[in-house]
C-alpha positions in Angstrom: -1.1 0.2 31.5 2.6 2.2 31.4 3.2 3.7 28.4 6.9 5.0 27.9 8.1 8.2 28.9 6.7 11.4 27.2 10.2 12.1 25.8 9.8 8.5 23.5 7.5 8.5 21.1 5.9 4.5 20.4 6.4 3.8 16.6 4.5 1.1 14.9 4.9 0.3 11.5 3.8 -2.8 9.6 4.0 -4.5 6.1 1.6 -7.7 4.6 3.7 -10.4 3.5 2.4 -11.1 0.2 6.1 -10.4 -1.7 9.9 -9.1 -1.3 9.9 -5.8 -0.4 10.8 -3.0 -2.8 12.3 0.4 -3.7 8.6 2.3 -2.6 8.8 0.5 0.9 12.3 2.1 1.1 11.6 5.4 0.4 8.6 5.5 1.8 9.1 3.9 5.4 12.2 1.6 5.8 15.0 4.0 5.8 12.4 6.3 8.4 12.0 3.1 10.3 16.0 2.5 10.3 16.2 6.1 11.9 13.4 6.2 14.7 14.9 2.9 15.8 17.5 5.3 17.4 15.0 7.4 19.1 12.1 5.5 20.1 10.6 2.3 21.2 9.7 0.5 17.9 7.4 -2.2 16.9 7.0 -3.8 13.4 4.7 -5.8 12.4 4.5 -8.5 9.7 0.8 -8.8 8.9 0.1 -12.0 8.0 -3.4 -12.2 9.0 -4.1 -8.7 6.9 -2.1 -10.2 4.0 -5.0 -13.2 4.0 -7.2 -10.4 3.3 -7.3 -10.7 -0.4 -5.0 -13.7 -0.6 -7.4 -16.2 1.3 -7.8 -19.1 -1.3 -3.5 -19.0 -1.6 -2.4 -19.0 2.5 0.8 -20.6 0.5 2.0 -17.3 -1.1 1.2 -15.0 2.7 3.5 -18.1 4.4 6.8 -18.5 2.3 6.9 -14.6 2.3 6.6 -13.8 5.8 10.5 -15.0 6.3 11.5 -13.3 2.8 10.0 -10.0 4.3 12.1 -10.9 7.6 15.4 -10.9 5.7 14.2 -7.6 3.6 14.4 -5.7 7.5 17.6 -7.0 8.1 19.1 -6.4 5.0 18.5 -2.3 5.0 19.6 -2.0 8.8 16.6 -2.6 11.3 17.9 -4.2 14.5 15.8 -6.7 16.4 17.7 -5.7 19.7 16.3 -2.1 18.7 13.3 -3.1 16.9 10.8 -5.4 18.0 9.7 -7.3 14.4 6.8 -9.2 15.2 4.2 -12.0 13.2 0.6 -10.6 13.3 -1.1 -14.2 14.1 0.5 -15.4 16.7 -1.0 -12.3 18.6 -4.4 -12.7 19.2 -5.0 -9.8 21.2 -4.8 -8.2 17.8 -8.0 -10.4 16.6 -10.2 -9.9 19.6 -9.1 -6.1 20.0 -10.4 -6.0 16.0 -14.0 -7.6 16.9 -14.4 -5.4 19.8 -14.0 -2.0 18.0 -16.3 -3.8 14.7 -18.6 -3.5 17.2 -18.3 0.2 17.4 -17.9 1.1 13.4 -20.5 0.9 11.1 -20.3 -0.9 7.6 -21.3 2.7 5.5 -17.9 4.2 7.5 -16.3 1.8 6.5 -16.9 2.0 3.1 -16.7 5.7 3.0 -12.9 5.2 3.4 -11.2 6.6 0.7 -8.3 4.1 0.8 -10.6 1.1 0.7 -12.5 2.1 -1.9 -9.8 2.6 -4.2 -8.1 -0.3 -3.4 -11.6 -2.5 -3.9 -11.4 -0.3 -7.4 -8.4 -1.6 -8.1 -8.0 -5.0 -7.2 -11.3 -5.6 -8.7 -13.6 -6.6 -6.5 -17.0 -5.7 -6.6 -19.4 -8.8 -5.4 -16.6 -10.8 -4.5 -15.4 -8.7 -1.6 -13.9 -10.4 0.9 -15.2 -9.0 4.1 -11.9 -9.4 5.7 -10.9 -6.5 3.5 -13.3 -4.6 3.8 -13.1 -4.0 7.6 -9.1 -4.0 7.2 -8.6 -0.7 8.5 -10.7 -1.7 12.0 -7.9 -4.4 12.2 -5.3 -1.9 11.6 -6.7 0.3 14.8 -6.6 -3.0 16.7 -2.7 -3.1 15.8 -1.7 0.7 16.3 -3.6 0.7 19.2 -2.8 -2.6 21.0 1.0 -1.3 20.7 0.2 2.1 22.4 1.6 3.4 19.9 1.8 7.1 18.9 3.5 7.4 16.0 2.6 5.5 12.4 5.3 5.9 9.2 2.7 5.7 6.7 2.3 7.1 2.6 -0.1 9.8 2.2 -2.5 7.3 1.0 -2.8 5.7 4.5 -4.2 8.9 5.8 -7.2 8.0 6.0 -6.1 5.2 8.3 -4.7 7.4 10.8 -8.4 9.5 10.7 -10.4 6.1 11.2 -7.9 4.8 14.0 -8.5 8.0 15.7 -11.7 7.6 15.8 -12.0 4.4 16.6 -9.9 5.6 19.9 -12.3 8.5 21.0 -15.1 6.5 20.4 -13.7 3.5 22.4 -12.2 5.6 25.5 -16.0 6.8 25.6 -17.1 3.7 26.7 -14.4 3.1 29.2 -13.9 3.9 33.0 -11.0 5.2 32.2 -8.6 6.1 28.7 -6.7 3.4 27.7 -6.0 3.9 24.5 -3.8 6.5 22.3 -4.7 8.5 19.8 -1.7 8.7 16.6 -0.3 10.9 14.5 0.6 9.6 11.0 4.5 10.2 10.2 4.9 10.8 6.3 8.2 10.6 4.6 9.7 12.8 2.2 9.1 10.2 -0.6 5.5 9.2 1.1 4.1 7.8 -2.6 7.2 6.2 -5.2 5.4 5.9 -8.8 6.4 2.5 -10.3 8.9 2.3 -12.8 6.3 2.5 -15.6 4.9 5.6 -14.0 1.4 4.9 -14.3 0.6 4.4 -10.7 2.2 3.9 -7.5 5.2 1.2 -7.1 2.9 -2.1 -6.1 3.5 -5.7 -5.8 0.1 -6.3 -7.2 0.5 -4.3 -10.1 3.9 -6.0 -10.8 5.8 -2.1 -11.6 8.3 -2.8 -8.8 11.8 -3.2 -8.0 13.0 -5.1 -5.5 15.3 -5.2 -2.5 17.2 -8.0 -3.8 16.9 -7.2 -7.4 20.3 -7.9 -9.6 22.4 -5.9 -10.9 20.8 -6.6 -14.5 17.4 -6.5 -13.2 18.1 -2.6 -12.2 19.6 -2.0 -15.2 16.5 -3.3 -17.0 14.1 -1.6 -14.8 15.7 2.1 -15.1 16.4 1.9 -19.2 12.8 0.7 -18.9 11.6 3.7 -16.9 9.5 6.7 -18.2 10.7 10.0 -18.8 9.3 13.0 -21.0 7.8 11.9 -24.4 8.6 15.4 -26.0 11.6 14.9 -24.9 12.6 13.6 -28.5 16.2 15.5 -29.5 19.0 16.0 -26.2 18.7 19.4 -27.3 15.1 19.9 -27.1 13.9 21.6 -23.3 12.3 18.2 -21.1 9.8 18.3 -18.5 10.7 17.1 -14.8 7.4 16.7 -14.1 6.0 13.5 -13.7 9.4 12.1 -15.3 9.8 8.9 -13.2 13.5 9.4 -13.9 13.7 12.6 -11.8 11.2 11.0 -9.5 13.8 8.4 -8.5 16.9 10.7 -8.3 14.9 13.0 -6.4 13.8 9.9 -3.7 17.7 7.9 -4.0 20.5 10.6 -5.1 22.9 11.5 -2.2 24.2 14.7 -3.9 21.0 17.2 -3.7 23.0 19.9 -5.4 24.2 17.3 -8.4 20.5 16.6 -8.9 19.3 20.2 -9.1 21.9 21.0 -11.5 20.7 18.6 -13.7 17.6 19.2 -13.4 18.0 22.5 -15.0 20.1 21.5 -17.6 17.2 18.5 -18.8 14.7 21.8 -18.7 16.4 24.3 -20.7 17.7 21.6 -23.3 20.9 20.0 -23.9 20.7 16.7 -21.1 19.9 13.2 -22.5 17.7 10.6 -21.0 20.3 8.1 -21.3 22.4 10.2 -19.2 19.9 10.7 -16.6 19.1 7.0 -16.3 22.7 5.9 -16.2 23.6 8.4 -13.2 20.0 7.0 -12.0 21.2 3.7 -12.9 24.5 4.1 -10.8 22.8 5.7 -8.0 20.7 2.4 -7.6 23.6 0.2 -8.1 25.4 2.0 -5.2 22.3 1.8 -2.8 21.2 -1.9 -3.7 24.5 -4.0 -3.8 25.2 -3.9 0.5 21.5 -4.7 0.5 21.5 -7.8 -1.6 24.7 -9.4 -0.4 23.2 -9.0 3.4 19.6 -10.2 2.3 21.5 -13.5 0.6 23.3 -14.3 3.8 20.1 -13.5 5.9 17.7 -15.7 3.6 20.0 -18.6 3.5 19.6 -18.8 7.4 15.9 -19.6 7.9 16.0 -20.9 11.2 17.7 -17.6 12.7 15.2 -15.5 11.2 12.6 -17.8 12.9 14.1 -17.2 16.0 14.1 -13.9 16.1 10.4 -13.5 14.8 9.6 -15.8 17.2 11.4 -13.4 20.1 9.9 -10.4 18.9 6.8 -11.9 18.7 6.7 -13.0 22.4 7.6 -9.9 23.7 4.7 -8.4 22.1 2.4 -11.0 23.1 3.3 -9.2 26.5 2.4 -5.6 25.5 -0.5 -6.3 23.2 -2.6 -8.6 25.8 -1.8 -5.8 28.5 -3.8 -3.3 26.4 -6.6 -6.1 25.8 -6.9 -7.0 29.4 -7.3 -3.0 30.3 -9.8 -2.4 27.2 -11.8 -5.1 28.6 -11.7 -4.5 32.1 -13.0 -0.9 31.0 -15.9 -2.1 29.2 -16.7 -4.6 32.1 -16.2 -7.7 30.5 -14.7 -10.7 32.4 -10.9 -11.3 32.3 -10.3 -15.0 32.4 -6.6 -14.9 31.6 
């Protein structure tokens, strides 16, 4: 199997289609994915299958957003001649690459996974766990690996992830003839974990504290006079805490002028800054950032049957690479290649 040169680095990246992207898939990976494009081979992956995961009894809502997500690459500058985006199920090298290694990966590691269990915590599953989601993160090896990739853009809450992919890999190339697959190395961005806007938790879909891609200009007004800042903070005059002000959070992820944010910073802290002030340069911050990215993602979404095409492109030529990896794990495990 040829990987690229040791100068390139393979990036694969991936997002379940179960709603519009947001503000925390910006900061976190998109405008990371935007630059490696520029420096590496790149795959992308719209995870449809892992989307069923906890979405199985409404396929409906994982279908009509896999094109939606499509538009939200577009929009914020990923190019499919640089970028190969790709749809999850029509690779099934993906689903027999996951089977082989949930042969090698017991259930109680599975469940020791920190990210699993507090995702099971949060969605609320207890008896009613789907075992597609529990064994998620064997499915994401399957993906990283299949790719050859090297390189993941992940939130620090993925981590764990990376750790079980690697292991999957040693364990794996144990059993082969021969190495075949890579081992990865997680690629965190400086805003690897946005809080929502109500600043209780991270910025989820399924916890409904997000802020959209295509959101209007009144929903971003809404959302940032909505957002949390310092409750002592009760006077201008009275000194306000940065810390876990969602406020600051945002400028610190969004604002293009470092130094105009510092400065501020300082004044809020000694006294003397309002919220309202800091939410309407926050306010015109997102404006700024958001309006190019709506107006592309309208003319991108009104053309269905081009984004189609090029999933369907993208898709094929990873059919290529991703049975290529298949064929060779097999082939070092001794197993019969019929295709």
């Amino acid at each position: 199997m040829t990987h690229s040169p040791s100068s390139q680095h393979v990036i694969l990246t991936g997002d379940r289609p179960t709603g519009q992207l947001h503000l925390g898939h910006y900061a976190g990976s998109l405008r990371q994915r935007v630059e490696l494009q520029a420096l590496h081979p790149q795959y992308i992956l719209i995870a449809d299958l892992q989307g069923l995961t906890d979405n199985g009894s409404q396929p409906e809502k994982i279908a009509r957003n896999v094109l939606e997500v499509m538009a939200d690459y577009l929009a914020v500058g990923i190019d499919p001649l640089r970028t190969t985006i790709c749809l999850q199920s029509a690779l099934p090298a993906l689903a027999e690459l996951t089977m082989l290694y949930m042969n090698i990966v017991t259930v109680s590691r599975v469940k020791r996974n920190p990210t699993v269990k507090n995702e099971i915590q949060q969605k609320g599953f207890s008896r009613s766990l789907p075992t597609g989601f529990l064994v998620y993160p064997i499915s994401q090896a399957a993906d990283i690996t299949a790719f050859g990739a090297d390189r993941v853009p992940v939130g620090d809450d993925q981590l764990p992830m990376i750790e079980q992919t690697n292991e999957i890999v040693h364990k794996m190339n144990s059993l082969l003839d021969a190495p075949v697959l890579r081992h990865c190395t997680a690629l965190l961005s400086a805003t690897s974990r946005l809080p929502g806007i109500d600043g209780a938790a991270k910025m989820s879909k399924s916890l409904g504290n997000t802020l959209t891609l295509a959101a209007s200009e009144e929903e971003i007004h809404r959302a940032v006079s909505a957002m949390y800042t310092d409750p002592g903070h009760l006077r201008i005059s009275d000194p306000g805490k940065i810390e876990g002000n969602v406020v600051f959070t945002y400028l610190d992820a969004f604002h293009p002028d470092r130094d105009k944010v510092a400065e501020m910073k300082a004044h809020y802290q000694q006294g003397g800054l309002g919220d309202r002030q800091c939410k309407n340069e926050l306010e015109e911050c997102l404006q700024t950032l958001l309006a190019p990215v709506r107006e592309r993602r309208q003319k991108y979404i009104a053309d269905k049957e081009m984004l189609m095409g090029l999933l369907k492109q993208g898709s094929e030529k990873a059919h290529q690479r991703t049975q290529e990896t298949l064929v060779a794990v097999k082939r070092g495990l001794g197993l019969p290649v019929m295709f």
